[in-house]
Structure formats: structure tokens, C-alpha cells
GUDREN-782759 format. One record per residue (C-alpha): residue in one letter; residue number from 1; x, y, z. Coordinates in steps of 0.2 Angstrom, whole numbers. Example, Ala and Ser with C-alpha at 12.3 -4.5 7.8 and 13.67 -1.06 7.14 Angstrom:
<recs>
- rest / nr / px / py / pz
- a / 1 / 62 / -22 / 39
- s / 2 / 68 / -5 / 36
</recs>
This chain:
<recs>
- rest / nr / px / py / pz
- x / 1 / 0 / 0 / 0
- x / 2 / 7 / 17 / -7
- x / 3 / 9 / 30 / 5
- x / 4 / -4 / 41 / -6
- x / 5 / -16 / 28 / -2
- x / 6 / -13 / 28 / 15
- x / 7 / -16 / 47 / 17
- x / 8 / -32 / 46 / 5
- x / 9 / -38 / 33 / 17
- x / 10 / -36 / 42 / 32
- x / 11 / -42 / 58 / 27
- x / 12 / -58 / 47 / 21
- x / 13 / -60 / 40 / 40
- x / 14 / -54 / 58 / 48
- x / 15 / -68 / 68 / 35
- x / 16 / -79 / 53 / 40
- x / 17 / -80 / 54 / 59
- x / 18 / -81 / 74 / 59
- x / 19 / -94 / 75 / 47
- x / 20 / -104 / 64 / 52
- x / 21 / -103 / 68 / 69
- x / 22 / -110 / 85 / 65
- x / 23 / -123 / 81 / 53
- x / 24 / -130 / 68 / 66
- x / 25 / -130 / 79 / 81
- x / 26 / -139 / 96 / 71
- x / 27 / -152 / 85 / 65
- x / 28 / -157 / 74 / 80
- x / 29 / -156 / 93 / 91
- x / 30 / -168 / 99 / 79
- x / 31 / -177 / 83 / 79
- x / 32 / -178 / 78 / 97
- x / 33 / -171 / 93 / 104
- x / 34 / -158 / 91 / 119
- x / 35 / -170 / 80 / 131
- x / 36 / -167 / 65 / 139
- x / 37 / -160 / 51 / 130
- x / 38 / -151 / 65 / 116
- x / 39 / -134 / 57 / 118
- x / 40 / -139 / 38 / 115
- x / 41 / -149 / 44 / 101
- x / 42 / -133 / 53 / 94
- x / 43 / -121 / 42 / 95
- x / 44 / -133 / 29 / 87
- x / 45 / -136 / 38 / 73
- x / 46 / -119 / 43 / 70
- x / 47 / -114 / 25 / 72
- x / 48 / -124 / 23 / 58
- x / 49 / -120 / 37 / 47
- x / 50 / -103 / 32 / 50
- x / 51 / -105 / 14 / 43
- x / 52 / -115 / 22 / 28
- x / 53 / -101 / 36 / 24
- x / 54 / -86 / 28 / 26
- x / 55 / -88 / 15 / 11
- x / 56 / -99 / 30 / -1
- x / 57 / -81 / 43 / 1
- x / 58 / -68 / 29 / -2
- x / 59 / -80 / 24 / -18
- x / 60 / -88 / 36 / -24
- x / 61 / -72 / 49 / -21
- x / 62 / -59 / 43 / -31
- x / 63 / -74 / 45 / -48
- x / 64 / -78 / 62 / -42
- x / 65 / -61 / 67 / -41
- x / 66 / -59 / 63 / -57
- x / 67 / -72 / 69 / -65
- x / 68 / -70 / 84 / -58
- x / 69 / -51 / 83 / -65
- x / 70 / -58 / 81 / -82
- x / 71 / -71 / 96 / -79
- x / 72 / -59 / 108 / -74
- x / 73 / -45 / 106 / -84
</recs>
């Protein structure tokens, strides 16, 4: 494994977990608001964000890239 993969696959896992993380928390707040039971609801639904966005960016990103690479040439 080349070293540019390496840094392609942790930014992936790194953009993964912050995203994610933020997306899930604004919209169960909006939601649920901040009652009881927010946190576990959170975590949960970034849990499952997380398992959704991880696969989608290291799949989906490489074509994008490129694509925007031939757009903007």
C-alpha cells in the first residue's frame, strides 16, 4: 500500500468521523431537541452514518475526483 493511499484513506476515516458527527448531532437537536435520551440517540445515529459514509467517500471519491479533474481542466 502506497503511502498516497494511506493518506487518501485516512483523510476518508478523519472527514468521515467529523462529518458525520455533526450532521448527526444538528439534526437529531432539531429533531428531538436536547432531552433526555439525546446522547444515545446521537451516537446511534452517527454510528450509523458512519458505517453508511465511510464505504460511499472511499468509492464514490476517487470517480468524483476525477471527473471533476476532467471538468476543470
Amino acid at each position: 500500500m502506497t503511502i498516497e493511499l494511506k493518506r487518501k484513506i485516512a483523510f476518508a476515516l478523519s472527514m468521515g468521523v467529523i462529518t458525520t458527527a455533526i450532521i448527526s448531532f444538528v439534526l437529531i437537536a432539531l429533531n428531538r431537541g436536547l432531552a433526555d435520551g439525546f446522547v444515545l440517540a446521537w451516537l446511534r445515529s452517527w454510528g450509523a452514518a458512519y458505517l453508511i459514509v465511510i464505504p460511499a467517500i472511499l468509492l464514490i471519491g476517487p470517480r468524483l475526483q476525477a471527473r471533476i479533474g476532467r471538468l476543470l481542466r
